[in-house]
Legacy VTK file of the C-alpha trace (Angstrom):
# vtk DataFile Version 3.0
C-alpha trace
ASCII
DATASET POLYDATA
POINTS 451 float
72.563 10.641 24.937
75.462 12.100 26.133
75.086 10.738 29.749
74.614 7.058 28.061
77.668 7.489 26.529
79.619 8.383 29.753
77.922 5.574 31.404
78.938 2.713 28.241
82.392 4.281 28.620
82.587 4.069 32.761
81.067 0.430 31.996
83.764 -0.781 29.648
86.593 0.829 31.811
85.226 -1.276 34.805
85.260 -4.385 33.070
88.788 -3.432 31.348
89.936 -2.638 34.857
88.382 -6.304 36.222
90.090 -8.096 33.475
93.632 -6.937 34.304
93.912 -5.379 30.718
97.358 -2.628 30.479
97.173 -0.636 27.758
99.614 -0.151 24.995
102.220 2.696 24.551
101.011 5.863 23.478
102.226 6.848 19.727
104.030 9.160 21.095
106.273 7.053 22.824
105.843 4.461 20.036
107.512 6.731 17.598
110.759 6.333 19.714
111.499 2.984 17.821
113.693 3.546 14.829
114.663 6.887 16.092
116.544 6.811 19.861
115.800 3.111 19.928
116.043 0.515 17.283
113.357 -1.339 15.846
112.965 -4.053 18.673
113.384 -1.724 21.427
117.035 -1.645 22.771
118.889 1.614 22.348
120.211 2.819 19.642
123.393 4.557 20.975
126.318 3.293 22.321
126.868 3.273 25.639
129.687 6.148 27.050
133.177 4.790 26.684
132.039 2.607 22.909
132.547 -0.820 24.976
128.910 -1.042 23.387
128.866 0.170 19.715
125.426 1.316 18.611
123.140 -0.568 16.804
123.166 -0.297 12.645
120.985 -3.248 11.747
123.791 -5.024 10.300
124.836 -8.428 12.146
128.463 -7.926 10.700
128.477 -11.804 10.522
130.211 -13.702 8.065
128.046 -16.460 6.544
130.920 -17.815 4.626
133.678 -20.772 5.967
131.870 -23.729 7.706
128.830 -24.299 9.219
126.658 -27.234 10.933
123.452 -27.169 9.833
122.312 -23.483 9.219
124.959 -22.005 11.894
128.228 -20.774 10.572
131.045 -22.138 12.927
133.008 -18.477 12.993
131.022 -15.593 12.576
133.526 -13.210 13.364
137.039 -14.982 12.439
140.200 -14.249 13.808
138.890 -12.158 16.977
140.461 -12.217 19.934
139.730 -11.928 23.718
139.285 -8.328 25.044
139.531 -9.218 28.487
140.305 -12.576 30.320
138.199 -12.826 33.872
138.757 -15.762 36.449
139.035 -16.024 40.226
141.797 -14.338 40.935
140.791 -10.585 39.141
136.916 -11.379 39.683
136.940 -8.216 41.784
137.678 -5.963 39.650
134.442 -7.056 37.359
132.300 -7.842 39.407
129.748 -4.766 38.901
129.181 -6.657 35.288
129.364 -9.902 36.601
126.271 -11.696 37.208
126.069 -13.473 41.696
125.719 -16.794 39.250
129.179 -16.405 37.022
130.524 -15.068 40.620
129.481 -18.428 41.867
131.156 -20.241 39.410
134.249 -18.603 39.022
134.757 -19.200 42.984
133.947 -22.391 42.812
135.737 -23.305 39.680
138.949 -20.979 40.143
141.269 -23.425 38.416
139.023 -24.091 35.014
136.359 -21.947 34.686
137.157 -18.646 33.368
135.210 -15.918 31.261
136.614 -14.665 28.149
135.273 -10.996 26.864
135.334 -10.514 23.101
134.728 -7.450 21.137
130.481 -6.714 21.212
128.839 -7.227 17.712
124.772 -6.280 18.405
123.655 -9.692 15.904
120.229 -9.034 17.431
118.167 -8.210 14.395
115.085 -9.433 12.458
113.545 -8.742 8.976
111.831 -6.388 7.888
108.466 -7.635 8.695
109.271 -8.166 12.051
110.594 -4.856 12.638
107.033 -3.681 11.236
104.942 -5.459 13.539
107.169 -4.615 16.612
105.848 -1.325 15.823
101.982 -2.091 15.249
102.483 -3.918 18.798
104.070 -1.003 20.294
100.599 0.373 20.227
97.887 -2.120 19.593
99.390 -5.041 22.349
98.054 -5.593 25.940
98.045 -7.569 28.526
95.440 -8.460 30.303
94.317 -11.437 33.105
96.779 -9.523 35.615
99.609 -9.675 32.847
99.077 -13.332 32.211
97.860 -13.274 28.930
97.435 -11.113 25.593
95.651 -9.433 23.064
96.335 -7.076 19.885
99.749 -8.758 19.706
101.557 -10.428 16.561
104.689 -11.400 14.635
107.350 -9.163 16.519
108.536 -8.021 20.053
105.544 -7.617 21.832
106.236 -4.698 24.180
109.781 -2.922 22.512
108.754 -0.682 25.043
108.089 -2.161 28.235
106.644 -0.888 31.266
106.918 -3.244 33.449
108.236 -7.197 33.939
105.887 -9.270 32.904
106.185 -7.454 29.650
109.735 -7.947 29.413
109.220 -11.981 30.053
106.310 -11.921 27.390
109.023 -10.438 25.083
111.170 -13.650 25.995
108.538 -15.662 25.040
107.779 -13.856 21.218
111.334 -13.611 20.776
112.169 -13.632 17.111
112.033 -17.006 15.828
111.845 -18.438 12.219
108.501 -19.515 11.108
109.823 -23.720 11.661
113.165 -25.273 12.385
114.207 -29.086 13.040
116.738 -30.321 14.725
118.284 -34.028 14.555
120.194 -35.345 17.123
119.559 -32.933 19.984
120.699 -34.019 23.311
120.268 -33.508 27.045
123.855 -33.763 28.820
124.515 -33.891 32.480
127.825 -32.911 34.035
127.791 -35.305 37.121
129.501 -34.071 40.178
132.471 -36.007 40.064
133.331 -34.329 36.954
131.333 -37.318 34.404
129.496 -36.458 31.323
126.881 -38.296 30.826
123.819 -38.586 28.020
120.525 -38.283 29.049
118.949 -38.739 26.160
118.816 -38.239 22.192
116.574 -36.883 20.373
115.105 -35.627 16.885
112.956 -32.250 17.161
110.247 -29.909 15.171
109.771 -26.841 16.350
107.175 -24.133 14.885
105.943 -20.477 15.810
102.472 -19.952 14.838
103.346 -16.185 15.859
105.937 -15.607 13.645
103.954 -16.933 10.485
104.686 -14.294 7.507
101.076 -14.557 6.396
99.143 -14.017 9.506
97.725 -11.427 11.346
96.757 -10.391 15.250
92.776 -11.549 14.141
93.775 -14.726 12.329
96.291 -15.899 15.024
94.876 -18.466 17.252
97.088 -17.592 20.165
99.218 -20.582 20.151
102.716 -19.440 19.482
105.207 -22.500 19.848
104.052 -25.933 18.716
107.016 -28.538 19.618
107.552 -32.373 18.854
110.538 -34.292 19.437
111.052 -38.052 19.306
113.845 -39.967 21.373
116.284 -42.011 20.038
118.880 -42.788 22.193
119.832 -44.229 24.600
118.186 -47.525 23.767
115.298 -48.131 26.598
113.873 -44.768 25.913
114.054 -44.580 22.234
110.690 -44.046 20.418
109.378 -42.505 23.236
107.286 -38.625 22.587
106.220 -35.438 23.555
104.847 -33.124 21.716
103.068 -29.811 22.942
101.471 -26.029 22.209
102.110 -23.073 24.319
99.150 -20.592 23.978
99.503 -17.007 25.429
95.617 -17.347 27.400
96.669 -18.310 30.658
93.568 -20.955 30.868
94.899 -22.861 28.499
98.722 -22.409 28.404
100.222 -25.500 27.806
98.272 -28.531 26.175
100.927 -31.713 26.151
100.853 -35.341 25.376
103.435 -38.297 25.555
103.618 -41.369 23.745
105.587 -43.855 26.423
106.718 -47.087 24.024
105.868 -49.732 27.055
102.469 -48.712 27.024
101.835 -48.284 23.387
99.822 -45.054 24.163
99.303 -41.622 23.806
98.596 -39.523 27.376
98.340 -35.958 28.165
100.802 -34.966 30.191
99.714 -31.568 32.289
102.380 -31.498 34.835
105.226 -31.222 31.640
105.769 -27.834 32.972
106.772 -24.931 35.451
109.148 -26.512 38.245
108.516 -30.744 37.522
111.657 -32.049 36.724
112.830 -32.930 33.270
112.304 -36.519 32.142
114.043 -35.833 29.065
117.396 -34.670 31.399
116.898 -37.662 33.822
115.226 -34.688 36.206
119.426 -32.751 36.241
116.829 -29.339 35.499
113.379 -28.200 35.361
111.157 -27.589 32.928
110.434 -23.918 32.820
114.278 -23.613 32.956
114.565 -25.296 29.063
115.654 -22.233 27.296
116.270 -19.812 29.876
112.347 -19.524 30.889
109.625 -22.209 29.172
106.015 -22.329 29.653
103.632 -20.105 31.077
104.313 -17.593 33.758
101.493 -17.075 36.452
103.171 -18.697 39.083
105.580 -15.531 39.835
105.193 -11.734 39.848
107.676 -10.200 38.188
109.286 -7.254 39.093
111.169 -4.741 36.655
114.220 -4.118 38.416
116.172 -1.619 35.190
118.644 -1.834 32.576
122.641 -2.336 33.102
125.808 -3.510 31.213
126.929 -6.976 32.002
129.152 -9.692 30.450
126.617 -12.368 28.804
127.568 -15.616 26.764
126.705 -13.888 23.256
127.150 -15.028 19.327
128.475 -18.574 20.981
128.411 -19.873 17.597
131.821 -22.044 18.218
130.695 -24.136 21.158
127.411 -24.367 19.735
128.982 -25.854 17.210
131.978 -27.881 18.490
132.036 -31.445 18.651
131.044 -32.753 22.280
135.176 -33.571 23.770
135.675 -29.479 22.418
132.775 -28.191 24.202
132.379 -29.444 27.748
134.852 -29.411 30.804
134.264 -31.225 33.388
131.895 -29.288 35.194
131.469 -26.727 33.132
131.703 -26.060 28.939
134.831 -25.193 27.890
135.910 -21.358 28.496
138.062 -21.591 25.160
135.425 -22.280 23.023
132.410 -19.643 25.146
132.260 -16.399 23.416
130.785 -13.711 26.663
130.572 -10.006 25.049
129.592 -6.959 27.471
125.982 -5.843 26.554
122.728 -3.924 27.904
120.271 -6.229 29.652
117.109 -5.448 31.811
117.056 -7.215 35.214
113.689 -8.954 36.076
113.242 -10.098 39.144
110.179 -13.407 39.901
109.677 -14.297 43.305
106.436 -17.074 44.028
103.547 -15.516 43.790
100.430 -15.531 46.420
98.426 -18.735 46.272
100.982 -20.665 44.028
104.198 -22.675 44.398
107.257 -23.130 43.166
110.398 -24.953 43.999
112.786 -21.862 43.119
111.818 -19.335 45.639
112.890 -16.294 44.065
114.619 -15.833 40.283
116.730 -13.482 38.920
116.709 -13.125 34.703
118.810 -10.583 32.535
117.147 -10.450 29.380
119.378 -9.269 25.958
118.154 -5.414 25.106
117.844 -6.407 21.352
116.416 -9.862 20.954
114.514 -9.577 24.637
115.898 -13.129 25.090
116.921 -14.306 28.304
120.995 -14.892 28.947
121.482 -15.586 32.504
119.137 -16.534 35.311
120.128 -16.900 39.238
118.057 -18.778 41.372
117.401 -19.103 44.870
115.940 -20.891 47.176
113.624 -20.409 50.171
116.114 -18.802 52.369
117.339 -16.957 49.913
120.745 -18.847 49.133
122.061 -18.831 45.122
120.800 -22.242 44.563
121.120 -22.219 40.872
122.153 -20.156 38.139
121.797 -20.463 34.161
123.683 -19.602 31.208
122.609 -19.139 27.715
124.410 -19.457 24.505
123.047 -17.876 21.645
124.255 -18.227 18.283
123.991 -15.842 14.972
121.992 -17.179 11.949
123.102 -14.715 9.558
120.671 -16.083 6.874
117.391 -15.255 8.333
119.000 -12.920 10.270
118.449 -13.255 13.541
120.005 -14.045 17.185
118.984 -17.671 17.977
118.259 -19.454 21.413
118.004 -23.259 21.828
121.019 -24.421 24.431
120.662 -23.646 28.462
123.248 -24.787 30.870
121.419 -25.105 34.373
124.048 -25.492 37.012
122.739 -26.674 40.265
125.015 -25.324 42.725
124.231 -27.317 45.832
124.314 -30.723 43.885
127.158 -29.628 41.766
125.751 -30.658 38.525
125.416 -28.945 35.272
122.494 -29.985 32.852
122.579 -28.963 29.258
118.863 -28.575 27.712
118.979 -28.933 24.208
122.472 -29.182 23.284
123.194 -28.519 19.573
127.017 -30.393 19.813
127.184 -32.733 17.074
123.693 -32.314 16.105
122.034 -30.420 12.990
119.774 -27.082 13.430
117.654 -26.118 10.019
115.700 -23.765 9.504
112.281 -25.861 7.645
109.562 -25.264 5.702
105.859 -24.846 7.702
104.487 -27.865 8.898
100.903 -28.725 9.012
99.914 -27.886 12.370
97.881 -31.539 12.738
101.677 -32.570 13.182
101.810 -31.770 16.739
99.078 -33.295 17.926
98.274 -36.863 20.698
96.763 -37.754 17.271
99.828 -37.709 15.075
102.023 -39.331 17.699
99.617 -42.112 18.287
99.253 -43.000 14.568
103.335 -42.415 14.761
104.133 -44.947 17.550
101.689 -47.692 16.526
103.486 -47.904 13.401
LINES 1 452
451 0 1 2 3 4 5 6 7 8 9 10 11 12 13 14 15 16 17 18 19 20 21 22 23 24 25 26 27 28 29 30 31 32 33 34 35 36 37 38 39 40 41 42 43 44 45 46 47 48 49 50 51 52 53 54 55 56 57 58 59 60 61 62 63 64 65 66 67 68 69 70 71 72 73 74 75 76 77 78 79 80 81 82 83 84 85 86 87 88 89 90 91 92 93 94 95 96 97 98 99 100 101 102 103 104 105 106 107 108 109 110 111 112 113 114 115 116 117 118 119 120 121 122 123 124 125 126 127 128 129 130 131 132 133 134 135 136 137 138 139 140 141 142 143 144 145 146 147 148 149 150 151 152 153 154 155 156 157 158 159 160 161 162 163 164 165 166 167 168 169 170 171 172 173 174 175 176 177 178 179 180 181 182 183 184 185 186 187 188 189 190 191 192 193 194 195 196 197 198 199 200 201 202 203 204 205 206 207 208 209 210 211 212 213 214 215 216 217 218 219 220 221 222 223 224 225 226 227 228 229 230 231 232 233 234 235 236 237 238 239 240 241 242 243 244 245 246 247 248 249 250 251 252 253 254 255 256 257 258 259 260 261 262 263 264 265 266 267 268 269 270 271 272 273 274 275 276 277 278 279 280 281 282 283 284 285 286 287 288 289 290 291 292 293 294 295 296 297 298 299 300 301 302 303 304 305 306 307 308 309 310 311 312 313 314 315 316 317 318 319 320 321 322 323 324 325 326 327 328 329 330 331 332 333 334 335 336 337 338 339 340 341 342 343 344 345 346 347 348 349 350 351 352 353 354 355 356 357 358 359 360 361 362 363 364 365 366 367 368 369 370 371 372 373 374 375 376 377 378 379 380 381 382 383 384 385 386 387 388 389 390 391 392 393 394 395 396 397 398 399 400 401 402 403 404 405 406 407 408 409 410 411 412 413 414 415 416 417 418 419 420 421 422 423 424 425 426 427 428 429 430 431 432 433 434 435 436 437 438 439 440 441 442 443 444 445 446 447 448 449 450
């Protein structure tokens, strides 16, 4: 009996081993979280000299005085820059300073500058979240070589991570609301004579199956962003639509569909994803570089480089919020109205994976300790050369309360273009009540554009 036993057990380790599957922390290490580190992982101290205040769980954000949509325009009024950073004292900074902001500052020395403000840690979550971070800490793997999951629900993934495709997965399951909608979105370009110019228009849904308050890891079908958005501007690409549903099992990752008004029909649409360029940005940026990192993952291996301190666009509720002539330069947004704060990220490193391709050679993310989303990105290309780099602007939402993520700015550095991916500037961000999830299907948009 016993010898059966040892044999089921060598049997099951085999196949666990075959499928790729990395276990979860031990409890041991699990019990860490609310203790030395908070509840979503990021340490609970502050760092030596205070630049870095611990972490209480409070965002310290006011809710009151204006706001566009759900975001409140000044969630810390009256504050003041810290620091001022531009070409001339770059050097000084530059061990915070990510090759990217380097880039620009160089390159920009007469406009672009980077203002430091006092570091509030907004990157919190409720309750509920907080207690399934911790069931995950334990019960979540990876498996398929780290390119999908199992065990996992409704909070960070891997507070705890061992190595980087963990820390991108937490990226991906980043705290999110159950549903939000946004009206008016647009894709900007920067051109590089210094034009702004509007790629498009458009009104969005958004929903995280993941994040649902009444779920569980066994009811959860593994989808965990469902998105639909419908163009309306400028005029001879209005109506058009995409809608699609990321899934964390890596054989189905993305399913996606378009509704294109000339043809008065509903196709998928497989290659919206990894490095195609973006339709909905006139092709300025790629796909996977929508919100920092978009889409599924298996084209890289990702390498956990470690934690440092760096100066990151942070609670950049004000040019969020500003009205379009406030928030854009000409080649860059406006430094008066970007908010950077000095805080702990971990450095993952992608480079192109065996077998696959990519147009970005080799990618380098800093990902926020807190809310595990991504901040800035550098990317090269295939002779190693900064080719591009990415900044992220995330805003407080004091309500639910959270850190929030929808605007990149993807600066080409070669072409000398800047694309902004789901600009918020003079547009409306809710948070919304649950959707049926029949809503973002081919189905629902044909019906939709037949109309």
């Amino acid at each position: 009996m016993h010898k059966k036993t040892a044999l089921w057990a060598a049997l099951a380790a085999v196949l666990m081993g075959a499928q790729g599957v990395q276990a979860a922390v031990s409890p041991e290490e699990a019990a860490a979280l609310g203790k030395t580190l908070n509840p979503l992982g990021g340490e609970m101290a502050a760092n030596a000299d205070g630049s870095i205040p611990a972490w209480t769980g409070q965002q310290g954000a006011s809710a009151a005085g204006a706001k566009v949509g759900d975001i409140p325009v000044q969630p810390f009024p009256g504050e003041k820059p810290v620091a001022q950073i531009t070409a001339q004292n770059m050097a000084q900074y530059a061990d915070k300073l990510s090759e990217g902001t380097q880039a620009l500052l160089k390159k920009y020395p007469d406009s672009f500058r980077v203002d430091v403000y006092p570091t509030h840690r907004t990157g919190v979550a409720p309750q509920y979240v907080y207690d399934n971070t911790a069931k995950n800490a334990t019960n979540c793997q990876t498996k398929d070589d780290g390119k999908s999951l199992q065990g996992c629900y409704g909070g960070i993934p891997f507070p705890i991570p061992k190595a980087g495709i963990e820390v991108v997965w937490n990226h991906l399951l980043r705290v999110e609301n159950e549903s939000t909608d946004v009206t008016n979105f647009k894709n900007i370009v920067l051109t590089a004579d210094g034009s702004r110019t509007l790629a498009t228009e458009n009104d969005q849904a958004n929903q995280y199956p993941y994040y649902y308050k009444d779920g569980t890891a066994d009811k959860w079908s593994g989808e965990y962003f469902l998105m639909r958005f419908a163009t309306i501007a400028p005029p001879f690409k209005a109506g058009e639509s995409l809608v699609f549903r990321d899934s964390i099992d890596v054989a189905q990752a993305r399913q996606a569909w378009q509704y294109l008004v000339g043809q008065r029909r509903v196709r998928r649409a497989p290659t919206v994803a990894y490095d195609t360029p973006d339709f909905v940005a006139s092709g300025a940026n790629y796909f996977d570089e929508v919100m920092g990192l978009m889409g599924h993952i298996d084209r890289f291996d990702w390498k956990l480089v470690g934690k440092k301190e760096m100066y990151v666009p942070y609670n950049a509720n004000e040019v969020v919020t500003a009205k379009l002539d406030e928030a854009y330069g000409q080649h860059h947004l406006n430094p008066d109205k970007v908010r950077w704060e000095l805080h702990r990220v971990w450095e993952v490193e992608a480079t192109v994976a065996g077998g696959k391709r990519h147009a970005v050679a080799k990618r380098k993310y800093y990902f926020d300790e807190d809310s595990w989303m991504i901040l800035l990105m550098d990317g090269y290309d295939s002779e190693g050369k900064l080719w591009r780099t990415t900044q992220i602007t995330p805003f407080v939402l004091p309500s639910t309360p959270m850190l929030a993520l929808k605007p990149a700015h993807i600066f080409n550095l070669q072409a000398n273009t800047m694309s902004t991916s789901q600009s918020l500037n003079e547009a409306t961000y809710k948070v919304a009540a649950r959707k049926p999830e029949t809503h973002y299907t081919g189905d629902a948009v044909a019906a939709e554009g037949v109309r």
